[in-house]
DOZATI-465755 format. One record per residue: residue in one letter; x, y, z of N, C-alpha, C in turn. Coordinates in pm, whole numbers, plus 50000, padded with zeros to 5 digits. Example, Ala and Ser with C-alpha at 12.3 -4.5 7.8 and 13.67 -1.06 7.14 Angstrom:
2
a513194943150780512304955050780513204967050780s512854977550708513674989450714512905000350787
END
This chain:
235
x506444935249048506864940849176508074950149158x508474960249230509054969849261509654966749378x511054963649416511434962849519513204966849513x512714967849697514534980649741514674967449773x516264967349776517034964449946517914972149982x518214971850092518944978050202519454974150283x520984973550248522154963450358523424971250286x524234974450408525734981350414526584967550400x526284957250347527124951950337527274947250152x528384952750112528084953649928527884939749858x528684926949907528674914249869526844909249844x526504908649997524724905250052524064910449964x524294928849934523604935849854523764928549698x524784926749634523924924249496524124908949487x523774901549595523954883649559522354882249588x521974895849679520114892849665519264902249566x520284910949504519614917849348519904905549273x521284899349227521364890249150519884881449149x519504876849287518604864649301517234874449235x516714882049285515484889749269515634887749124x516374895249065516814894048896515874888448756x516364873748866515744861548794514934856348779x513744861048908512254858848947511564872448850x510754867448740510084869448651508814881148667x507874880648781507284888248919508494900748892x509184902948919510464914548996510344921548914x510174934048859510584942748741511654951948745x511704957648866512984966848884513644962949037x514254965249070515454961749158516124973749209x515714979849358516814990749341517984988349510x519014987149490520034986949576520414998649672x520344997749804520875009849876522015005249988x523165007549958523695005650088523795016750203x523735030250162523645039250249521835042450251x521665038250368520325040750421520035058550407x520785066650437520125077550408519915082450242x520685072250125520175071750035518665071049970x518335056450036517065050150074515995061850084x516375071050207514925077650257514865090350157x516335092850094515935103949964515575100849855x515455088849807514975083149704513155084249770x513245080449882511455076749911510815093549930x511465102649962511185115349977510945123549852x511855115849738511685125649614510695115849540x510165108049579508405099349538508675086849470x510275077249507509745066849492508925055249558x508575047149471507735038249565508135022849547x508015016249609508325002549571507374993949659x506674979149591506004971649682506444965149757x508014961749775508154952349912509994959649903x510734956250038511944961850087512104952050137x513584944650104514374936550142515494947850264x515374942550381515694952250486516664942150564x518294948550572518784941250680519364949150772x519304936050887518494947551021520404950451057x521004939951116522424949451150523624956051061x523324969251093524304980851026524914986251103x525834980951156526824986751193527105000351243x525995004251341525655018751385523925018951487x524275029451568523205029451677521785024851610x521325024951499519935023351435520395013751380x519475003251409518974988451286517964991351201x518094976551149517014978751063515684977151095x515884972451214514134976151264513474986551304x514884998051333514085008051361514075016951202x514665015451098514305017950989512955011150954x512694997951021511474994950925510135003151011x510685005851124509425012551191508945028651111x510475032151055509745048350993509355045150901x509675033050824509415029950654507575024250680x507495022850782506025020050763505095034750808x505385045050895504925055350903505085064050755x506025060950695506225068350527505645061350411x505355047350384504955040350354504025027250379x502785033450440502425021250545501765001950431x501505012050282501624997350208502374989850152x503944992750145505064990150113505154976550210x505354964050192505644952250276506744953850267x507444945250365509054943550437509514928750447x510574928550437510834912650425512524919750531x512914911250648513624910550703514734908050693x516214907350646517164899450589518044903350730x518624887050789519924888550877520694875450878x521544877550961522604864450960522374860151117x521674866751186521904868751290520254864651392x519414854051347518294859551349517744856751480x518354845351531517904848251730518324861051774x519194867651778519544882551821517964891851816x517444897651722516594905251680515194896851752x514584886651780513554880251736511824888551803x512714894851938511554900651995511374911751971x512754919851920512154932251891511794930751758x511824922851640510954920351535509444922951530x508724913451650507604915151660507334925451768x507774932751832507344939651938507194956051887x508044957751764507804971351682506844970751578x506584982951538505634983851394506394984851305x506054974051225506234974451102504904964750988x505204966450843504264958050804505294948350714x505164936550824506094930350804505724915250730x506274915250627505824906650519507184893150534x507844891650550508664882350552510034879850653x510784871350677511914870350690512854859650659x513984864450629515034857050550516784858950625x516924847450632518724843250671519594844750607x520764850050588521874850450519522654838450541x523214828250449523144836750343521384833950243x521224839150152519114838750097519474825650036x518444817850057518414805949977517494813849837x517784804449728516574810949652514814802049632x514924795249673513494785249717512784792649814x513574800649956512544805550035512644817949999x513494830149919512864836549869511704837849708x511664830549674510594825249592509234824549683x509224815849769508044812349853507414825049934x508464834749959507964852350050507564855249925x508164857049820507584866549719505914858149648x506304843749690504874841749612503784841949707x504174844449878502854846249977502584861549966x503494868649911503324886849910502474884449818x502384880549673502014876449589500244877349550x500654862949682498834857449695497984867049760x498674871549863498024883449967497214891049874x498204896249817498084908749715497424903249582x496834890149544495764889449467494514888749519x494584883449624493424882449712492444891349721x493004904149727491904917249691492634927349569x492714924349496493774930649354493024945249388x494064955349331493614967849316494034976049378x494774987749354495434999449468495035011949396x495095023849472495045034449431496405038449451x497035047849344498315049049344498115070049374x498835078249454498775087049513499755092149558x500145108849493501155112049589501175121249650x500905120349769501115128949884502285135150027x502165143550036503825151850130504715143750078x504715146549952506705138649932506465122349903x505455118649941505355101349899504655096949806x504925083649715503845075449670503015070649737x501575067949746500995058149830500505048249758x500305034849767499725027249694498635021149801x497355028449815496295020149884495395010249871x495185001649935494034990049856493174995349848x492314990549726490524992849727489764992149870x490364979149938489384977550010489294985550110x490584993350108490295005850263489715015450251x489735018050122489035032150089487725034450119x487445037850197485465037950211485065046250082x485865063550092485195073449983486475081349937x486205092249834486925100749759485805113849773x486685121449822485485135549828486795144849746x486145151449687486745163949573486775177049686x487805185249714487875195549789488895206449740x488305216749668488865226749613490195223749576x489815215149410490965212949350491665200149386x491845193849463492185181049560490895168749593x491885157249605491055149249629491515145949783x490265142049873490885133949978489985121049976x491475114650008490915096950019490575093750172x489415088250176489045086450295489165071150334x490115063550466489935054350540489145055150639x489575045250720488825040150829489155049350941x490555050450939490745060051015491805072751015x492165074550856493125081550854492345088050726x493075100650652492605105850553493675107950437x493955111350326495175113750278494545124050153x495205135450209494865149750069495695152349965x495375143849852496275147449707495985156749603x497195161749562496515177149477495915168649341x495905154049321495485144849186494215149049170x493445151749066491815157549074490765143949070x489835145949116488615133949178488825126149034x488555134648948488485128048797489415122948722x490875125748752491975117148727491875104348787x491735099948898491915095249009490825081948999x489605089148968488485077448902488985069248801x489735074648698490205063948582491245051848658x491225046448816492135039548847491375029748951x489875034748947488945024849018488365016548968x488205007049054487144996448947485634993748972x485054986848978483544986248972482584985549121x483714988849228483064987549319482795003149406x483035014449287483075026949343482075031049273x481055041049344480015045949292480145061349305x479995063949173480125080549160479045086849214x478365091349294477355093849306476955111249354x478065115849321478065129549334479365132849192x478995147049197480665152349137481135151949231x481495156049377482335156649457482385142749539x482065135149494482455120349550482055110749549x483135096849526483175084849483482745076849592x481785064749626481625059049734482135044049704x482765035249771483155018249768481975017949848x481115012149716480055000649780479884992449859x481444984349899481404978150015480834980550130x480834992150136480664999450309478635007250283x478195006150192477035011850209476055006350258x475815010450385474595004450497473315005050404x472905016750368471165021550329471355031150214x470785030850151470555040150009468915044850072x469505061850134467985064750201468055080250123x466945081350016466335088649914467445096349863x468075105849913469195116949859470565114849913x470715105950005471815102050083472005087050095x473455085550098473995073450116474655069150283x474415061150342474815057050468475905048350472x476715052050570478045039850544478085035750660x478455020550674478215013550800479225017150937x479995030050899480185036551007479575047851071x478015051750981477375058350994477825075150953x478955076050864479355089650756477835088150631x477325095250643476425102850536477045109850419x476965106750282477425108850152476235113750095x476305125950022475015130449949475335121549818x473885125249787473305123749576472705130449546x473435134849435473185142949365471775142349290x470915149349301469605151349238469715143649062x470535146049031470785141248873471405130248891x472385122448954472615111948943472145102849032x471055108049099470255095249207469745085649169x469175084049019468085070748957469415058748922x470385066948859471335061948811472335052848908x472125061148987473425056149155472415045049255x470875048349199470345034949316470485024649234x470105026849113469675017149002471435008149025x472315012548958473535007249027474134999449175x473675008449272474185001349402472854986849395x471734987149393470874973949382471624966349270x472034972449174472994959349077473924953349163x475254961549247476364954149263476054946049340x474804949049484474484938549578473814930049591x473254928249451472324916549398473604907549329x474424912249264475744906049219476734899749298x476574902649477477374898449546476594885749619x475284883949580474934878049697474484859349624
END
């Protein structure tokens, strides 16, 4: 794991790097006490999987309304809450967006941060696998499982969700060396997650939101012969 925190208060700040430290999981650690530090570090493309975030700073913006942009800039980055204060905050916690992975009291015990990092943990084995991407200024790290497709578009790839899209200048074919067995190449210009394929109907692929994916004349024997493998394998 890769993880910030972010608290103006310098003591809090490295007595919960100290703790992170020591948990084996943690690989890098990065400290911000000035929040507009924070968003230039995330602007010039770092990324991290979870943000230790504390919400009162001493100025018109908390940290909840930081965690609300940190999820529009990073919407797979989890959040873990840190305050001293924690009846104060409780409704606007849940009443904003964020993707909010934990919360923790000052001062951190280290047993219940152990226990957030090992439910982030489990979550995140549960469907292993991200596509890593950088787009306007950000890392993205997306799960497999959102991805329906990858279409190649002059020079660029765009990753296709459910309901959003994301256009990286990374090429289709870089980008493949980071998938695993549940993506079917079935064009040069695009990768399909098997998950989502309704019908394999002669030259085209159907996705159970009803988006149509061509095949390629040359890789059609190859791409049915395959999709009947993975869903005979799932069942």
């Amino acid at each position: 794991m890769r993880a910030a925190i972010c608290d103006d208060q310098p003591e809090a700040l490295e007595e919960l790097k100290k703790l992170l430290l020591q948990i084996p999981a943690v690989k890098k650690v990065y400290a911000y006490s000035d929040i507009g530090a924070f968003w230039a570090a995330l602007e010039s493309g770092e990324y991290y999987d979870v943000v230790f975030m504390d919400i009162d700073w001493n100025q018109e913006q908390t940290g909840i309304d930081f965690a609300e942009r940190l999820a529009e800039l990073c919407p797979y980055t989890r959040l873990i809450y840190v305050t001293a204060h924690t009846m104060d905050y409780v409704e606007d916690i849940f009443l904003r967006h964020s993707n909010l992975g934990g919360f923790l009291q000052k001062p951190v015990k280290r047993e219940v941060l152990l226990r957030s990092l090992e439910k982030l943990r489990a979550e995140q084995s549960a469907d292993s696998g991200k596509l890593l991407i950088y787009c306007q200024g950000s890392h993205i790290a997306i799960p497999f499982r959102d991805i329906r497709y990858l279409e190649s578009r002059l020079h660029k790839t765009c990753v296709v969700l459910e309901r959003q899209e994301y256009l990286c200048n990374e090429k289709m074919e870089a980008l493949k060396e980071q998938l695993d067995g549940r993506f079917l190449n079935c064009h040069k210009s695009y990768m399909v997650n098997m998950e989502y394929i309704r019908e394999f109907h002669g030259r085209e692929l159907i996705l159970e939101d009803g988006r149509v994916i061509p095949v390629s004349k040359a890789r059609g024997k190859a791409s049915k012969e395959r999709f009947f493998s993975y869903v005979s394998g799932k069942m």
